[in-house]
VEXDREN-2710 file (C-alpha; in Angstrom, 1 decimal):
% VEXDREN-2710
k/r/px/py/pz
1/UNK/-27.4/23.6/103.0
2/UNK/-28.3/20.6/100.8
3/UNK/-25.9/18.8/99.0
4/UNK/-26.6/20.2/95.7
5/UNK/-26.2/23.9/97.0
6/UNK/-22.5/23.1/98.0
7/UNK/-21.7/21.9/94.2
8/UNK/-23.2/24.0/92.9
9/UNK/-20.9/26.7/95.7
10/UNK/-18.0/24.8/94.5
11/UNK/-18.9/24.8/91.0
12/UNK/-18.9/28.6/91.0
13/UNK/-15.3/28.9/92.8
14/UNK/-13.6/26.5/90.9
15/UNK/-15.3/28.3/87.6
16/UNK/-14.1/31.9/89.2
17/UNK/-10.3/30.2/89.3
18/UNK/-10.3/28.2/86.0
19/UNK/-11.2/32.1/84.3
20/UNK/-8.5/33.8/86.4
21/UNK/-6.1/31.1/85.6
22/UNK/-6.7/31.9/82.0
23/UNK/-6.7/35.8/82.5
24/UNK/-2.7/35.1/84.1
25/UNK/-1.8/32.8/80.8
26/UNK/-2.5/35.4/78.9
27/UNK/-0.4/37.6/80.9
28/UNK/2.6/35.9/81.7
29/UNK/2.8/33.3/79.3
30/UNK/4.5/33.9/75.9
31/UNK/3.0/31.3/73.8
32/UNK/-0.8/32.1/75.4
33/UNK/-0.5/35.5/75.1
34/UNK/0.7/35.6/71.2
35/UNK/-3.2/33.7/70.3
36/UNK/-5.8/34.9/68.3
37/UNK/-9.6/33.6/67.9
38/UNK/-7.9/32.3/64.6
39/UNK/-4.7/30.8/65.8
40/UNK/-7.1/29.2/68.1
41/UNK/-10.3/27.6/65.7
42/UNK/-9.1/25.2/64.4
43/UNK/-7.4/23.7/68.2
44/UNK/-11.5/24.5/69.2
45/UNK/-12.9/22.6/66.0
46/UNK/-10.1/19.5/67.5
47/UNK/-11.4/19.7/71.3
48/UNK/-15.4/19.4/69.8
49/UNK/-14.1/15.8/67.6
50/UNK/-12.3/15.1/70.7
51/UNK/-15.7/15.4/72.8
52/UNK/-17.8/13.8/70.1
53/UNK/-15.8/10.7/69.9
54/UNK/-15.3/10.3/74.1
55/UNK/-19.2/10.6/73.8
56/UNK/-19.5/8.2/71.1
57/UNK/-17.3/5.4/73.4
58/UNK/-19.6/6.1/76.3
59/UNK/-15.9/7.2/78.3
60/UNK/-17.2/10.0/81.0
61/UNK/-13.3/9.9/82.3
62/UNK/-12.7/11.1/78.9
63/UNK/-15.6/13.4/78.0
64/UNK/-14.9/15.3/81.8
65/UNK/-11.3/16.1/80.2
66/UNK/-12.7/17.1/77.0
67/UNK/-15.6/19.3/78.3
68/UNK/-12.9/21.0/80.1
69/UNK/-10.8/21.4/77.0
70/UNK/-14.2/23.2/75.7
71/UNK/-14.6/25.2/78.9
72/UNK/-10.7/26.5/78.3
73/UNK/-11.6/27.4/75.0
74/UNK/-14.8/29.5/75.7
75/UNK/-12.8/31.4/78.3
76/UNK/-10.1/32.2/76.6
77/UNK/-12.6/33.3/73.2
78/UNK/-13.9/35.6/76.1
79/UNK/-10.8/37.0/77.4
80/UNK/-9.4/37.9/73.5
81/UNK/-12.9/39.8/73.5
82/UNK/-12.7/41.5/77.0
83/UNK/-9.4/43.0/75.8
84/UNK/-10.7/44.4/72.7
85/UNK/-13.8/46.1/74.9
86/UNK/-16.4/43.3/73.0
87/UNK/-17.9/42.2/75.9
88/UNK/-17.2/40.6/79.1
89/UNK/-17.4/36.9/81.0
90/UNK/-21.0/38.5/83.0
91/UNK/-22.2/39.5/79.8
92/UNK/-21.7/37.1/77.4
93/UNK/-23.2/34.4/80.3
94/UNK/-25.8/37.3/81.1
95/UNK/-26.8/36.9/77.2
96/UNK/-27.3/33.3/76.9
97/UNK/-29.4/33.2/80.3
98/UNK/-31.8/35.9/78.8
99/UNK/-31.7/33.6/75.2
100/UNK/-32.7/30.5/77.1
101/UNK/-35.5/32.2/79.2
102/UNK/-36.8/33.9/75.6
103/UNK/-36.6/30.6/73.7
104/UNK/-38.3/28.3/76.4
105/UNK/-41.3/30.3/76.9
106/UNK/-43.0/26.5/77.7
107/UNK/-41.5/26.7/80.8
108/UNK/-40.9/30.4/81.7
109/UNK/-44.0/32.0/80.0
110/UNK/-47.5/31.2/78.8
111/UNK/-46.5/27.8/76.4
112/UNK/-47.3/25.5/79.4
113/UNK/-48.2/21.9/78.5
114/UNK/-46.7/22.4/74.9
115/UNK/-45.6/19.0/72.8
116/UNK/-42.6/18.4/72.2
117/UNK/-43.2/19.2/68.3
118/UNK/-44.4/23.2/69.3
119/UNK/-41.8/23.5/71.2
120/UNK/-39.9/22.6/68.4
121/UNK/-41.2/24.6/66.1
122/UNK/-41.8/28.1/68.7
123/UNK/-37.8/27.9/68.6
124/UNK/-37.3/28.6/65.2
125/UNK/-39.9/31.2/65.1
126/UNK/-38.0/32.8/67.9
127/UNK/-35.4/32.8/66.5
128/UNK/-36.2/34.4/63.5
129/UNK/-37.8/37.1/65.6
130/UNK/-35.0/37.9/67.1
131/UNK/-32.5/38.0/64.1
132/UNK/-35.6/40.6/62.6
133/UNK/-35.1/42.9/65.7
134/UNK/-31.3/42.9/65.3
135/UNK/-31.5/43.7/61.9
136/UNK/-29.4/40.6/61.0
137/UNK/-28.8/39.3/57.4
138/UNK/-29.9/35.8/58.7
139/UNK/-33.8/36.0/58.5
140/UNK/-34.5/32.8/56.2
141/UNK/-35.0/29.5/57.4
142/UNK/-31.9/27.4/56.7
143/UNK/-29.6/30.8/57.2
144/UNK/-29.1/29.3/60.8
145/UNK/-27.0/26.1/59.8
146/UNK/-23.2/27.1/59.3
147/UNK/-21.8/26.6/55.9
148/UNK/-18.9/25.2/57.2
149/UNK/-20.9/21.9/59.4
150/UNK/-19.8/18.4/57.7
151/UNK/-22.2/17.6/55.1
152/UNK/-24.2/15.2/57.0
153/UNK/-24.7/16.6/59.9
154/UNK/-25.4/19.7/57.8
155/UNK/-28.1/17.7/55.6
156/UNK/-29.7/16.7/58.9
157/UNK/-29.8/20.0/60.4
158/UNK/-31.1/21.3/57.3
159/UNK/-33.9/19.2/56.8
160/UNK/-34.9/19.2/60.5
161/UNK/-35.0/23.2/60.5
162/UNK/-37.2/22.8/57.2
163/UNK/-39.6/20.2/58.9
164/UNK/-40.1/22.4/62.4
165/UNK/-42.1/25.1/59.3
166/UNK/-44.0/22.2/58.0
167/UNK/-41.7/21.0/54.8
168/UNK/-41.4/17.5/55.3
169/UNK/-42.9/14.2/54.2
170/UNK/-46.3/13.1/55.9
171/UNK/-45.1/9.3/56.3
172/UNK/-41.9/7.4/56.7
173/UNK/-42.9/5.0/54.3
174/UNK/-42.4/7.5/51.5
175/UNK/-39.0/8.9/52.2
176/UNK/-38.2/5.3/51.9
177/UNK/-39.7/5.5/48.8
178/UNK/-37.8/8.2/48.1
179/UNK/-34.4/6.7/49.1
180/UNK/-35.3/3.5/46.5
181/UNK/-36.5/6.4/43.7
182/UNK/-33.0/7.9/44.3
183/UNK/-31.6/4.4/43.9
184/UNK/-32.9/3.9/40.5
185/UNK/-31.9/7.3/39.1
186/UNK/-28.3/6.6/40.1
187/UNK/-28.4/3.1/38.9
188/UNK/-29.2/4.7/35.4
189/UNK/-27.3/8.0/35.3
190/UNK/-26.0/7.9/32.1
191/UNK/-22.3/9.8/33.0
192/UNK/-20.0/10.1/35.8
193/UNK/-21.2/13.6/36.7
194/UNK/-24.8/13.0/36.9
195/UNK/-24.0/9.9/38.8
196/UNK/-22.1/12.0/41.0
197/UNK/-25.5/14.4/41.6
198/UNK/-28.1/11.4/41.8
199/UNK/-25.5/9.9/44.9
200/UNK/-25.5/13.1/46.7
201/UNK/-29.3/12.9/46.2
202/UNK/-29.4/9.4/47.2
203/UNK/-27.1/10.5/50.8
204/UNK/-29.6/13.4/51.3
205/UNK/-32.8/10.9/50.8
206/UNK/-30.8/8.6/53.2
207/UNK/-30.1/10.7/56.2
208/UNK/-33.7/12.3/55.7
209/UNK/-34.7/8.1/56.5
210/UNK/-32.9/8.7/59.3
211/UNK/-34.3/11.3/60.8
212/UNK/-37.6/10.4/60.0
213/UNK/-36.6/6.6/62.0
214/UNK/-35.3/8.8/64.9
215/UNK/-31.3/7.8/64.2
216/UNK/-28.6/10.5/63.6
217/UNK/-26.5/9.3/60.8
218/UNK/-23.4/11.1/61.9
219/UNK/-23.1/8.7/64.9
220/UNK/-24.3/5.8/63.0
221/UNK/-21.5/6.5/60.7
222/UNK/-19.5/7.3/63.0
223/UNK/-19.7/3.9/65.2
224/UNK/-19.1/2.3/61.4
225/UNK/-16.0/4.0/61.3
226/UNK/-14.8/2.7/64.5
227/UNK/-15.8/-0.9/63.6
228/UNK/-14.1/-0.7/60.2
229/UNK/-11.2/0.2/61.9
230/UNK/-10.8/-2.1/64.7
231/UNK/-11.6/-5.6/62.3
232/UNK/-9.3/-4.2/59.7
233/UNK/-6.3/-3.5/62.5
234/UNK/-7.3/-6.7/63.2
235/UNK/-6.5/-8.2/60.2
236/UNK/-3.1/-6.4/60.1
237/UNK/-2.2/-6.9/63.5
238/UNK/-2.7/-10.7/62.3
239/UNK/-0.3/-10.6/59.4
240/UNK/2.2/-9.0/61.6
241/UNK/2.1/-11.5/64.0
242/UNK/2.9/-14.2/61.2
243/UNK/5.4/-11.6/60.2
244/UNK/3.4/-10.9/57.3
245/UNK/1.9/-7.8/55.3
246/UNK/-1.6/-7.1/54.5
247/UNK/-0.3/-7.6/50.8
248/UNK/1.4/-11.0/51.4
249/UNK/-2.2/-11.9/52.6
250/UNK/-4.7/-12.9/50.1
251/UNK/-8.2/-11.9/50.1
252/UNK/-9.7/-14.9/51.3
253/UNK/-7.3/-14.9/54.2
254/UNK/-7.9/-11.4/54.9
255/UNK/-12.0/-12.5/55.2
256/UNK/-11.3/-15.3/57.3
257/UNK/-9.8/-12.9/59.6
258/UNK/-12.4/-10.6/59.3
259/UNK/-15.3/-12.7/60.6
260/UNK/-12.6/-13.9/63.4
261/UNK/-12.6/-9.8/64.4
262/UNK/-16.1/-10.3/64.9
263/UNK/-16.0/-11.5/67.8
264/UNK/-12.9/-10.0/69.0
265/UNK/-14.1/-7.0/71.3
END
């Protein structure tokens, strides 16, 4: 038996366990057996920030943990359903085994030798296919992204669904053009309100840029965030150690250490 077999052998006991450990919590333990799938969202929307950020830092002790945490949280979704007679662990894996197979007909049909592009866009059409068949309310193109995503990554989602059906711009140089156009009609909005319209313009022109230049603007914002955070804990950590606040520090001294974080890792 090669290598892979036996982890993928082990793989499938310790997943048997982990899903029987969770079927016991639910019976014997007070706290795990009073959740719902609501008391339990917003502890899942947590776990997937959690992941996100381990992934961000490149930290795979981290993102092990946190896949776990995920892993927790699917089974448990399951077992609230199992009890209500929704569906079970087989069939809810059973259903995404068939999705995949259906939706990657480039490997497990007659789409052999597809770019990456058709591929791309065969998913979507799928997709919509499928909703048709179950009768489902969701049959228009952007009905897929969730209304509750975070605005940029539901921007991007939105204009990469729209671009897999042909609506996009031919060249990258003119959604730049479009980013400075957007520019300009914020620089001249006349009143707070428009001004407040032509910027969420000018954040959907720029995260279109993005896309177009192959760079997700969540994690670009994301590893801003991050770097913002450790020069300006810089800074403060600074002032303390003079015992000092930040607002016993003047701005020039608060740039000087600023370039000094620089360089700090």
């Amino acid at each position: 038996m090669t290598t892979k077999r036996l982890q993928t052998k082990d793989a499938q006991i310790a997943f048997q366990r982990l899903a029987e450990v969770v079927e016991e919590l639910r019976e014997k333990c007070p706290w795990d057996r009073k959740q719902t799938k609501e008391s339990l969202r917003h502890l899942t929307i947590e776990e997937t920030y959690e992941l996100a950020d381990a992934i961000l830092q490149n930290d795979y002790q981290e993102i092990k943990t946190e896949l776990g945490d995920l892993l927790l949280h699917i089974l448990f979704y399951n077992s609230l359903a199992a009890e209500k007679g929704k569906f079970s662990l087989a069939e809810m894996i059973q259903a995404q085994i068939d999705k995949l197979i259906r939706r990657h007909p480039h490997v497990y049909s007659d789409l052999q030798g597809a770019s990456e592009a058709e591929i791309k866009a065969n998913w979507e059409q799928i997709k919509a296919k499928e909703k048709a068949l179950n009768g489902s309310q969701q049959k228009l193109t952007l009905d897929g992204v969730p209304d509750n995503l975070p605005s940029i990554i539901k921007a991007y989602r939105m204009q990469e669904k729209a671009a897999n059906v042909g609506f996009d711009w031919d060249k990258t140089e003119q959604v730049w053009d479009k980013v400075k156009e957007e520019i300009q009609e914020f620089e001249t909005a006349p009143n707070p309100k428009e001004k407040e319209e032509e910027m969420g313009d000018l954040l959907f022109a720029l995260i279109n840029y993005c896309r177009h230049v192959g760079i997700n603007p969540e994690d670009a914002l994301s590893k801003t965030n991050r770097k913002f955070k450790h020069r300006f804990e810089y800074i403060e950590r600074s002032a303390h150690s003079q015992n000092r606040t930040l607002t016993d520090m003047t701005l020039a001294e608060m740039e000087d250490y600023w370039q000094e974080a620089k360089g700090v890792k």
